[in-house]
C-alpha positions in Angstrom: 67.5 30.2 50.1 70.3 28.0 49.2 71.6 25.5 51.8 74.3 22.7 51.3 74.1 20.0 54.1 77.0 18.5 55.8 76.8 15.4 58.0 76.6 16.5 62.0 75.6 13.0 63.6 79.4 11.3 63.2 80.0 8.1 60.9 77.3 6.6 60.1 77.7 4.1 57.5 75.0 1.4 56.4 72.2 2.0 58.4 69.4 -0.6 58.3 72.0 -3.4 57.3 70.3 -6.5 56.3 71.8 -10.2 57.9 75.5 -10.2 57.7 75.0 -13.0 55.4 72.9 -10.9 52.7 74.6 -9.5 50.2 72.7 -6.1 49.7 71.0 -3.5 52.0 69.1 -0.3 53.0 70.9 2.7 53.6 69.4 6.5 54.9 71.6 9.0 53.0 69.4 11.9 54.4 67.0 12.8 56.7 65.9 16.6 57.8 63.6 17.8 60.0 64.4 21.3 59.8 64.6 21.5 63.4 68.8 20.8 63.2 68.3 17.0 63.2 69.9 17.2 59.7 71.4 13.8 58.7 73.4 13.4 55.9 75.5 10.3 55.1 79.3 9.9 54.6 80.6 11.5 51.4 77.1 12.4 50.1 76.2 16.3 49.2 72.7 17.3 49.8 71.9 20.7 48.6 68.6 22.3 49.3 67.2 25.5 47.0 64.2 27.1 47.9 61.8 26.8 50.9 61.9 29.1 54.2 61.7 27.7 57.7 58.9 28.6 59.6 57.4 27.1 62.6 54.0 25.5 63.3 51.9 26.5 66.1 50.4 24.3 68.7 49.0 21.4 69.6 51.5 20.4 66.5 54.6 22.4 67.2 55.8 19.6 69.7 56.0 16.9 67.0 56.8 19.0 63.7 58.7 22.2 65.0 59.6 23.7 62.2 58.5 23.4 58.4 60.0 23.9 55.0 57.9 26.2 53.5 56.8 28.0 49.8 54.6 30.0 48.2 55.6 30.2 44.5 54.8 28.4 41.4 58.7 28.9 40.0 61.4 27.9 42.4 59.5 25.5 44.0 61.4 23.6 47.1 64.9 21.2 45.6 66.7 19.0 47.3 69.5 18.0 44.8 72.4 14.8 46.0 75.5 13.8 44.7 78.4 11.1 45.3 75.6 8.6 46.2 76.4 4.7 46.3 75.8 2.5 44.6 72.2 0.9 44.9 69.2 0.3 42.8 66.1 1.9 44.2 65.1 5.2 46.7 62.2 4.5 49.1 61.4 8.5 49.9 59.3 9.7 52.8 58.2 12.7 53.7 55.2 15.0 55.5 53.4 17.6 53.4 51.5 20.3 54.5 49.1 21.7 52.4 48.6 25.3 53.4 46.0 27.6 53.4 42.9 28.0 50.9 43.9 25.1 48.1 41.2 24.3 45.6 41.2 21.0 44.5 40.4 20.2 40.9 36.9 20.3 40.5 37.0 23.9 42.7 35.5 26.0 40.0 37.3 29.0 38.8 39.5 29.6 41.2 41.0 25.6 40.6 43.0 23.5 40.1 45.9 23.7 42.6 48.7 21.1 42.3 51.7 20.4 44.2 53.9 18.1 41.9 56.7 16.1 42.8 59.6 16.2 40.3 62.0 13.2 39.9 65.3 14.1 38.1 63.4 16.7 36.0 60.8 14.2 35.8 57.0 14.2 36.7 56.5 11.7 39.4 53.3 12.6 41.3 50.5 15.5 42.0 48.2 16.1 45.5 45.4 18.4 45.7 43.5 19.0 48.4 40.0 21.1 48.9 40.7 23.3 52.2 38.5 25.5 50.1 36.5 24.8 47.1 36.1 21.3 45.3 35.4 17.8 46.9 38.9 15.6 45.1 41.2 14.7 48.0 44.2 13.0 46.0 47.4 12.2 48.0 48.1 9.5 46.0 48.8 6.4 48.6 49.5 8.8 51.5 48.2 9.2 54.7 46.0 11.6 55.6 47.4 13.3 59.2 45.4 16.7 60.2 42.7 18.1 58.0 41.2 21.5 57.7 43.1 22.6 60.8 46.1 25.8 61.6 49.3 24.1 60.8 51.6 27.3 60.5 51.6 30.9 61.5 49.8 32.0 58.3 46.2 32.2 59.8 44.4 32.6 56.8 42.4 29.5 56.3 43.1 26.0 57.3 45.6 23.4 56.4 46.0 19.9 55.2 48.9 17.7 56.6 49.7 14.1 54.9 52.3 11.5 55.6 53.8 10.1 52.2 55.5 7.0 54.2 52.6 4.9 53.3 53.1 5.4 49.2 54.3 2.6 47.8 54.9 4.6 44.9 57.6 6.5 46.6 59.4 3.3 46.4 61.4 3.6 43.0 64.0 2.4 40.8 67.1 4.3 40.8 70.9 3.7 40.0 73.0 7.0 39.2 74.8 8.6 41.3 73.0 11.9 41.2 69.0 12.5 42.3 67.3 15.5 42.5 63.9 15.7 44.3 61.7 19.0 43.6 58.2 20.1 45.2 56.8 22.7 42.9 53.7 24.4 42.8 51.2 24.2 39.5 47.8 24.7 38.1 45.6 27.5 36.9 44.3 28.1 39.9 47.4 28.6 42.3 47.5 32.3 43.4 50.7 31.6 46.4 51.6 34.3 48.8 49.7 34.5 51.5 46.6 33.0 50.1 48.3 29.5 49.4 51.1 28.0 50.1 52.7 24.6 50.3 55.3 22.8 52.7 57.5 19.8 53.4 58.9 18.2 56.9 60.7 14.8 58.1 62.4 14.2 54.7 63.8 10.6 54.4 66.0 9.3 51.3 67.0 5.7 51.9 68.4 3.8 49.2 67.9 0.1 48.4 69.9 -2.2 47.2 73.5 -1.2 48.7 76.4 -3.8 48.6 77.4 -4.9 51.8 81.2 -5.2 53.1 83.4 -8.2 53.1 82.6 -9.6 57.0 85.7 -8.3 58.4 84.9 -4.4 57.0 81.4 -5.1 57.8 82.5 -5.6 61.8 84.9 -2.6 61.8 81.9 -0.5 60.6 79.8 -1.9 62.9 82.3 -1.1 65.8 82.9 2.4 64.3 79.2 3.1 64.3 77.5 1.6 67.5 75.8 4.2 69.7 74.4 5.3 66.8 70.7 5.6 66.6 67.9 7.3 64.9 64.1 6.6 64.8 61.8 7.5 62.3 58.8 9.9 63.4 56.3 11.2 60.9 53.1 11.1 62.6 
Protein backbone atom coordinates (compact mmCIF):
# COMPACT_ATOMS: atom_id res chain seq x y z
CA UNK A 1 0.00 0.00 0.00
CA UNK A 2 1.21 3.28 -0.93
CA UNK A 3 -0.55 6.39 0.39
CA UNK A 4 0.60 10.12 0.07
CA UNK A 5 -1.06 12.40 2.64
CA UNK A 6 -2.47 15.76 1.98
CA UNK A 7 -3.43 18.26 4.67
CA UNK A 8 -7.58 18.05 5.37
CA UNK A 9 -7.76 20.14 8.67
CA UNK A 10 -7.27 23.90 6.85
CA UNK A 11 -4.08 26.15 7.72
CA UNK A 12 -2.51 25.23 10.33
CA UNK A 13 0.71 26.80 10.80
CA UNK A 14 2.87 26.69 14.18
CA UNK A 15 1.08 24.79 16.48
CA UNK A 16 2.30 24.68 20.03
CA UNK A 17 3.96 28.24 19.59
CA UNK A 18 6.13 29.19 22.43
CA UNK A 19 5.69 33.08 24.08
CA UNK A 20 5.45 35.57 21.37
CA UNK A 21 8.66 36.85 22.73
CA UNK A 22 10.67 33.46 22.15
CA UNK A 23 12.35 33.12 19.33
CA UNK A 24 11.87 29.27 18.48
CA UNK A 25 9.08 26.69 18.80
CA UNK A 26 7.27 23.34 18.49
CA UNK A 27 5.48 22.49 15.56
CA UNK A 28 3.14 19.02 14.66
CA UNK A 29 3.91 18.39 10.91
CA UNK A 30 1.82 15.13 11.17
CA UNK A 31 -0.41 13.24 13.13
CA UNK A 32 -2.55 9.97 11.89
CA UNK A 33 -4.81 7.93 13.43
CA UNK A 34 -5.87 5.99 10.64
CA UNK A 35 -9.32 6.64 11.41
CA UNK A 36 -9.31 9.92 8.82
CA UNK A 37 -7.97 12.29 11.50
CA UNK A 38 -4.98 12.60 9.10
CA UNK A 39 -3.08 15.85 9.84
CA UNK A 40 -0.46 16.98 7.75
CA UNK A 41 1.09 20.48 8.00
CA UNK A 42 1.32 23.23 5.26
CA UNK A 43 3.61 22.43 2.37
CA UNK A 44 4.93 19.13 3.98
CA UNK A 45 4.54 15.61 1.96
CA UNK A 46 4.05 12.63 4.07
CA UNK A 47 4.06 9.48 2.22
CA UNK A 48 3.26 6.19 3.78
CA UNK A 49 4.41 2.54 2.19
CA UNK A 50 3.39 -0.46 3.70
CA UNK A 51 0.87 -1.32 6.52
CA UNK A 52 -2.96 -2.28 6.01
CA UNK A 53 -5.74 -0.79 8.01
CA UNK A 54 -7.58 -3.04 10.08
CA UNK A 55 -9.74 -2.42 13.04
CA UNK A 56 -9.51 -3.37 16.68
CA UNK A 57 -12.19 -5.01 18.41
CA UNK A 58 -13.76 -4.09 21.66
CA UNK A 59 -13.56 -2.73 24.72
CA UNK A 60 -10.55 -0.94 22.59
CA UNK A 61 -12.15 -0.12 19.36
CA UNK A 62 -13.67 3.12 20.87
CA UNK A 63 -10.25 4.75 21.60
CA UNK A 64 -7.97 3.16 18.71
CA UNK A 65 -10.50 2.40 15.75
CA UNK A 66 -8.43 1.49 13.37
CA UNK A 67 -4.69 0.23 13.20
CA UNK A 68 -1.80 0.31 10.83
CA UNK A 69 -0.93 -3.05 10.46
CA UNK A 70 2.03 -5.77 9.14
CA UNK A 71 3.12 -9.02 8.95
CA UNK A 72 6.40 -9.13 7.03
CA UNK A 73 9.96 -8.95 7.77
CA UNK A 74 10.71 -6.91 4.21
CA UNK A 75 8.55 -3.93 3.61
CA UNK A 76 8.06 -3.20 6.87
CA UNK A 77 5.60 0.01 7.61
CA UNK A 78 7.46 3.79 6.09
CA UNK A 79 6.45 6.90 6.72
CA UNK A 80 8.77 9.13 4.50
CA UNK A 81 8.39 13.49 4.74
CA UNK A 82 9.68 16.12 2.72
CA UNK A 83 9.71 20.10 2.39
CA UNK A 84 10.00 20.14 6.29
CA UNK A 85 11.08 23.49 8.08
CA UNK A 86 13.47 24.29 9.40
CA UNK A 87 14.07 23.10 13.07
CA UNK A 88 16.58 21.14 15.01
CA UNK A 89 15.08 18.14 16.76
CA UNK A 90 11.76 15.59 16.15
CA UNK A 91 10.02 14.47 19.42
CA UNK A 92 7.97 11.29 17.78
CA UNK A 93 5.10 9.57 19.41
CA UNK A 94 3.35 6.79 18.64
CA UNK A 95 1.22 3.50 19.95
CA UNK A 96 2.50 -0.02 19.00
CA UNK A 97 0.73 -3.00 19.17
CA UNK A 98 2.49 -5.99 19.38
CA UNK A 99 0.44 -8.76 17.77
CA UNK A 100 -0.08 -12.12 18.26
CA UNK A 101 2.40 -14.96 19.55
CA UNK A 102 5.95 -12.77 19.78
CA UNK A 103 8.74 -14.41 21.48
CA UNK A 104 10.96 -12.28 23.24
CA UNK A 105 14.66 -12.89 23.20
CA UNK A 106 15.38 -15.40 25.57
CA UNK A 107 12.09 -17.51 23.90
CA UNK A 108 14.10 -20.52 22.91
CA UNK A 109 14.01 -21.68 19.35
CA UNK A 110 11.31 -20.14 18.19
CA UNK A 111 13.08 -16.43 19.35
CA UNK A 112 14.01 -13.63 19.04
CA UNK A 113 11.28 -11.35 17.51
CA UNK A 114 12.20 -7.68 17.07
CA UNK A 115 10.33 -4.80 15.80
CA UNK A 116 13.02 -2.13 14.96
CA UNK A 117 12.57 1.43 14.44
CA UNK A 118 14.63 2.87 11.45
CA UNK A 119 15.73 6.51 11.42
CA UNK A 120 16.78 7.78 7.97
CA UNK A 121 18.11 4.22 7.12
CA UNK A 122 19.41 4.27 10.52
CA UNK A 123 18.88 1.87 13.57
CA UNK A 124 17.22 3.81 16.26
CA UNK A 125 15.51 1.34 18.65
CA UNK A 126 14.15 -2.51 19.12
CA UNK A 127 10.93 -3.89 21.42
CA UNK A 128 10.29 -7.36 22.11
CA UNK A 129 7.71 -8.56 23.90
CA UNK A 130 6.87 -12.40 25.36
CA UNK A 131 3.03 -12.88 24.47
CA UNK A 132 4.40 -16.28 24.02
CA UNK A 133 7.66 -17.74 25.04
CA UNK A 134 10.61 -15.81 26.97
CA UNK A 135 10.36 -13.48 30.11
CA UNK A 136 12.39 -9.90 28.35
CA UNK A 137 9.73 -7.17 28.09
CA UNK A 138 11.90 -4.27 26.33
CA UNK A 139 9.96 -1.19 25.18
CA UNK A 140 12.67 0.83 25.64
CA UNK A 141 11.17 3.98 27.90
CA UNK A 142 7.55 3.29 26.76
CA UNK A 143 4.56 2.71 28.47
CA UNK A 144 3.17 -0.39 28.79
CA UNK A 145 -0.95 0.09 27.78
CA UNK A 146 -2.77 -3.55 27.46
CA UNK A 147 -0.93 -6.79 27.88
CA UNK A 148 -1.61 -10.28 26.84
CA UNK A 149 -5.13 -9.20 25.64
CA UNK A 150 -7.22 -9.36 21.76
CA UNK A 151 -6.24 -6.07 20.27
CA UNK A 152 -7.21 -6.86 16.46
CA UNK A 153 -9.34 -9.22 14.52
CA UNK A 154 -6.55 -11.83 14.19
CA UNK A 155 -7.65 -14.15 17.17
CA UNK A 156 -4.78 -16.17 17.43
CA UNK A 157 -3.13 -15.38 20.61
CA UNK A 158 -2.94 -12.30 22.55
CA UNK A 159 -1.50 -8.87 22.03
CA UNK A 160 0.79 -6.35 23.57
CA UNK A 161 -0.06 -2.58 23.21
CA UNK A 162 2.59 0.28 24.34
CA UNK A 163 2.56 3.99 24.29
CA UNK A 164 6.01 5.42 22.99
CA UNK A 165 5.09 9.16 24.25
CA UNK A 166 6.86 8.46 27.42
CA UNK A 167 10.49 7.75 25.58
CA UNK A 168 12.69 10.27 25.96
CA UNK A 169 14.68 8.73 23.45
CA UNK A 170 12.19 9.53 20.85
CA UNK A 171 13.22 13.02 21.45
CA UNK A 172 16.08 13.47 18.74
CA UNK A 173 18.29 15.80 16.95
CA UNK A 174 17.37 16.46 13.53
CA UNK A 175 17.89 19.35 10.91
CA UNK A 176 17.30 18.23 7.07
CA UNK A 177 14.64 18.79 5.40
CA UNK A 178 13.80 15.15 4.66
CA UNK A 179 13.04 12.16 7.52
CA UNK A 180 11.99 8.91 6.95
CA UNK A 181 10.59 6.77 9.82
CA UNK A 182 10.36 2.80 9.21
CA UNK A 183 8.90 -0.05 11.57
CA UNK A 184 10.29 -3.19 10.30
CA UNK A 185 10.14 -6.57 11.48
CA UNK A 186 13.55 -8.73 12.41
CA UNK A 187 15.00 -11.62 14.17
CA UNK A 188 15.43 -15.32 13.67
CA UNK A 189 12.58 -16.10 15.17
CA UNK A 190 9.86 -13.94 13.33
CA UNK A 191 7.55 -16.22 11.30
CA UNK A 192 4.66 -13.10 10.33
CA UNK A 193 1.43 -13.98 8.63
CA UNK A 194 -0.98 -14.85 10.77
CA UNK A 195 1.16 -16.24 13.54
CA UNK A 196 2.82 -12.64 14.25
CA UNK A 197 2.34 -9.55 13.37
CA UNK A 198 3.13 -5.98 14.31
CA UNK A 199 1.18 -2.52 14.22
CA UNK A 200 1.37 1.21 14.66
CA UNK A 201 -1.54 3.94 15.70
CA UNK A 202 -1.71 7.77 16.81
CA UNK A 203 1.45 8.73 15.01
CA UNK A 204 2.83 12.25 16.10
CA UNK A 205 5.93 14.07 14.37
CA UNK A 206 6.48 17.38 16.01
CA UNK A 207 9.52 19.27 15.35
CA UNK A 208 11.55 21.45 17.76
CA UNK A 209 13.21 24.19 17.38
CA UNK A 210 11.10 26.17 14.61
CA UNK A 211 11.75 29.95 14.06
CA UNK A 212 9.02 32.01 14.92
CA UNK A 213 7.61 35.07 12.72
CA UNK A 214 8.32 38.70 12.95
CA UNK A 215 5.20 39.80 15.55
CA UNK A 216 3.19 41.23 12.97
CA UNK A 217 3.23 37.73 10.71
CA UNK A 218 3.12 35.97 13.91
CA UNK A 219 -0.59 37.74 14.57
CA UNK A 220 -1.85 37.28 11.07
CA UNK A 221 -1.13 33.50 11.52
CA UNK A 222 -2.53 33.50 14.69
CA UNK A 223 -5.78 35.10 13.20
CA UNK A 224 -5.60 32.78 10.12
CA UNK A 225 -5.53 29.79 12.48
CA UNK A 226 -7.79 30.27 15.51
CA UNK A 227 -10.60 27.71 15.85
CA UNK A 228 -8.14 25.44 15.29
CA UNK A 229 -7.59 22.69 17.75
CA UNK A 230 -6.30 19.23 18.22
CA UNK A 231 -5.62 17.16 21.35
CA UNK A 232 -3.31 14.48 21.74
CA UNK A 233 -4.86 10.92 22.80
CA UNK A 234 -2.65 7.90 23.13
CA UNK A 235 -3.99 6.05 26.01
Amino acid sequence: MKTTCTPYFGPLVALLMAASNASEASQIVYYNDFDGGLLVAPGVTATQTGGVTVPTIAPYNATYGNIARADDNTAGIELVFSNLPAHTGVNLDFALALLDSWDSTDGGNFAPDLLELFIDGAPFAAYTYNNALGTIKDIDGGSLLYEYVQFDTNIFYNDTVVDLATDPGLIFPHTASTLSLKWIASGTGWQGGSDEAYAIDKVWVELTGVAIPEPATWLLVALGAAGFALRRNVG
